[in-house]
C-alpha positions as CSV (number, residue, x, y, z in Angstrom):
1,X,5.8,23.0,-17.4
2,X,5.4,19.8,-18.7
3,X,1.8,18.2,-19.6
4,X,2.0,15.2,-16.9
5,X,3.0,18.6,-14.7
6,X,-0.6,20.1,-15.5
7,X,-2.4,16.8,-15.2
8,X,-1.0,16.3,-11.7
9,X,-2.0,19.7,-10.9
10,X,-5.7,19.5,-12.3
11,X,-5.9,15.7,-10.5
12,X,-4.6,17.7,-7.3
13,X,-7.3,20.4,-7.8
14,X,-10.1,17.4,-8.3
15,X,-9.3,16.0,-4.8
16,X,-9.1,19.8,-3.5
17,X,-12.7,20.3,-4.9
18,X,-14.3,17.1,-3.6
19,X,-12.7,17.5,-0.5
20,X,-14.3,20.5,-0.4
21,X,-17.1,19.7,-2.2
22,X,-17.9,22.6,-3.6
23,X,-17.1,24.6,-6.5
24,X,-16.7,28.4,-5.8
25,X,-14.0,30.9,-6.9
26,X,-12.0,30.5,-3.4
27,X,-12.4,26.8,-3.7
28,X,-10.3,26.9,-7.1
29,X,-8.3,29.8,-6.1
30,X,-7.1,27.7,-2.8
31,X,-7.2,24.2,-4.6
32,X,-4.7,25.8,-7.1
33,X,-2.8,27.0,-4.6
34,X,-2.1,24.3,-2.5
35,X,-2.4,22.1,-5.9
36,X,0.8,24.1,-6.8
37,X,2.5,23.9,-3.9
38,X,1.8,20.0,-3.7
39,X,3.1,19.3,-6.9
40,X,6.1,21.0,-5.9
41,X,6.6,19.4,-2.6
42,X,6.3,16.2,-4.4
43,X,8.8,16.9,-7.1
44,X,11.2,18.1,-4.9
45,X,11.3,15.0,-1.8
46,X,9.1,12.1,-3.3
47,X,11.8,9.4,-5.3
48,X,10.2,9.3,-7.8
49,X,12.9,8.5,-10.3
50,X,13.6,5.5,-7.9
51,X,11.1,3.7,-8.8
52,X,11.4,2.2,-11.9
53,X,10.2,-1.0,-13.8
54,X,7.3,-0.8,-12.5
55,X,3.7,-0.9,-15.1
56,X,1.6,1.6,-13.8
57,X,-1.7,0.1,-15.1
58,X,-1.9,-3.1,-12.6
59,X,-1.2,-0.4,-9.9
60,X,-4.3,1.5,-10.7
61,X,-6.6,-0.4,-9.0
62,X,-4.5,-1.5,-6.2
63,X,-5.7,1.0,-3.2
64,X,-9.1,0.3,-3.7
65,X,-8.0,-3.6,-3.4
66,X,-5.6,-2.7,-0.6
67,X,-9.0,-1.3,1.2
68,X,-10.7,-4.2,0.9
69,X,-8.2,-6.6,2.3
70,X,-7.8,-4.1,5.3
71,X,-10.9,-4.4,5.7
72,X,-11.1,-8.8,5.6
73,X,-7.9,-8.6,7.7
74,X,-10.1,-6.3,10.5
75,X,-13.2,-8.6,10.5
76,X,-11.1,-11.8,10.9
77,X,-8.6,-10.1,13.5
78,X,-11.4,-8.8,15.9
79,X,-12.6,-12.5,15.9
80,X,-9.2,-13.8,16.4
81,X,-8.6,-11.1,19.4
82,X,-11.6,-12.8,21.3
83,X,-11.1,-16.0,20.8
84,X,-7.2,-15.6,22.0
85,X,-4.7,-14.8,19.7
86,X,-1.0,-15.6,19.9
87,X,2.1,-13.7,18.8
88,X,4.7,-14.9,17.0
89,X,7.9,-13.4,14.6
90,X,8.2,-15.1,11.7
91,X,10.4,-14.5,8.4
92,X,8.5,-15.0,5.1
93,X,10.4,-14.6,1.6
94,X,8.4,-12.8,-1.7
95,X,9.3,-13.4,-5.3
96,X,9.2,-9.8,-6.2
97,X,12.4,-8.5,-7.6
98,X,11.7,-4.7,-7.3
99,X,12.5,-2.7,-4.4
100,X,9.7,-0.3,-4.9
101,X,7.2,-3.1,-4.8
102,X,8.9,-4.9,-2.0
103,X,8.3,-1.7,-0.4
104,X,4.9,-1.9,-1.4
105,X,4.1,-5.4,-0.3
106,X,5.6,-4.8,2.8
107,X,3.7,-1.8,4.0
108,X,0.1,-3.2,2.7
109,X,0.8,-6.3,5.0
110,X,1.2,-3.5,7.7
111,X,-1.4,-2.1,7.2
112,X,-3.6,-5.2,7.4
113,X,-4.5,-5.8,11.3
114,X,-2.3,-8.6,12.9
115,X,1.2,-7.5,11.5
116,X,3.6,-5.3,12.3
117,X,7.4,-5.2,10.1
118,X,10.4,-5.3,11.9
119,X,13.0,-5.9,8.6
120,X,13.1,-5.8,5.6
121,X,16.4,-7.2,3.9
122,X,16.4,-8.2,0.2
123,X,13.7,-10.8,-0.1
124,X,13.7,-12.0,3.4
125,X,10.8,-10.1,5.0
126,X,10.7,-10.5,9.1
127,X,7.0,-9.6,10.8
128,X,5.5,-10.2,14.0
129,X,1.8,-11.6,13.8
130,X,-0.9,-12.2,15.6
131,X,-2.0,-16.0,14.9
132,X,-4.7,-18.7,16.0
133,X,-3.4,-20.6,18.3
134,X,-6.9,-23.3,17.8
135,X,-4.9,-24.0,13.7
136,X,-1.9,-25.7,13.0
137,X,-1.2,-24.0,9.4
138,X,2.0,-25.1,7.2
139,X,4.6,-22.4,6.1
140,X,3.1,-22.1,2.7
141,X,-0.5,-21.8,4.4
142,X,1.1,-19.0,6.8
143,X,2.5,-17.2,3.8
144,X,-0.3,-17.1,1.4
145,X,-2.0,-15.9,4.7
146,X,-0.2,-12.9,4.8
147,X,1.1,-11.8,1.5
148,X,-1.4,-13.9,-1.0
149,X,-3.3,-11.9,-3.0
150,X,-0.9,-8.7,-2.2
151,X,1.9,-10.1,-3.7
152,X,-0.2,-12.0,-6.7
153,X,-1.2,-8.2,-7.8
154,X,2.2,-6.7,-7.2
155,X,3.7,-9.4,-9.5
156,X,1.8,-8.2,-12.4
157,X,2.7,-4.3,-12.1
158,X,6.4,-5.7,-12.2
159,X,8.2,-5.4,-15.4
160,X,10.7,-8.3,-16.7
């Protein structure tokens, strides 16, 4: 077993124990165990081979970022719901080159209230959105909107 093997398995056993959050001979017994198993779910169905060029450092602190914007994107949609929002499909191009962060991008922007993706081709990504009807925004206005700050992080975790 390989050492980025063990460390997987002892971060797996960390989240085991705080979800838990207690520390008692069933709790490592169990947290190993399903630690294990896991690890070897993971290894065996997760791509992770496919994801390549991709610096892992910017990516570190990208859930925690991700949780913040969901949390924005909430506030301002429940404000938009009452004061009549309107839906509209729109098509909105990234700069990223990388699939996996395509990928990425497109799934935070889902996971922001007032979006939902309906395709994903190359860089050409097609959502439906919920939008205020009371502001006349620009294409670039719309677009920062939606992808801004998402896209600005996932453009530093892509290698040249």
């Amino acid at each position: 077993m390989r050492l980025r093997s063990v460390l997987a398995i002892i971060a797996l056993l960390g989240v085991w124990i705080l979800l838990r959050e207690n520390i008692s001979v069933f709790t490592l017994v169990s947290g190993l165990v399903v630690s294990v198993i896991t690890w070897a779910f993971c290894r065996e169905y997760l791509p992770f081979g496919r994801i390549e060029n991709v610096k892992l450092f910017p990516m570190l602190g990208y859930p925690i970022f991700l949780i913040w914007q969901i949390y924005a994107a909430g506030f301002f949609m429940i404000k938009l719901v009452f004061l009549g929002a309107e839906v509209e499909v729109i098509k909105v191009r990234t700069r990223l080159t990388n699939e996996s962060l395509r990928i990425i991008l497109v799934d935070s922007i889902t996971m922001t209230p007032g979006s939902i993706l309906l395709t994903l081709e190359g860089d050409l990504i097609t959502l439906l959105w919920l939008k205020d009807p009371r502001k006349i925004l620009t294409t670039q206005q719309r677009d920062e909107a939606l992808k801004g700050d998402m896209e600005r992080w996932l453009l530093k975790a892509e290698k040249d």
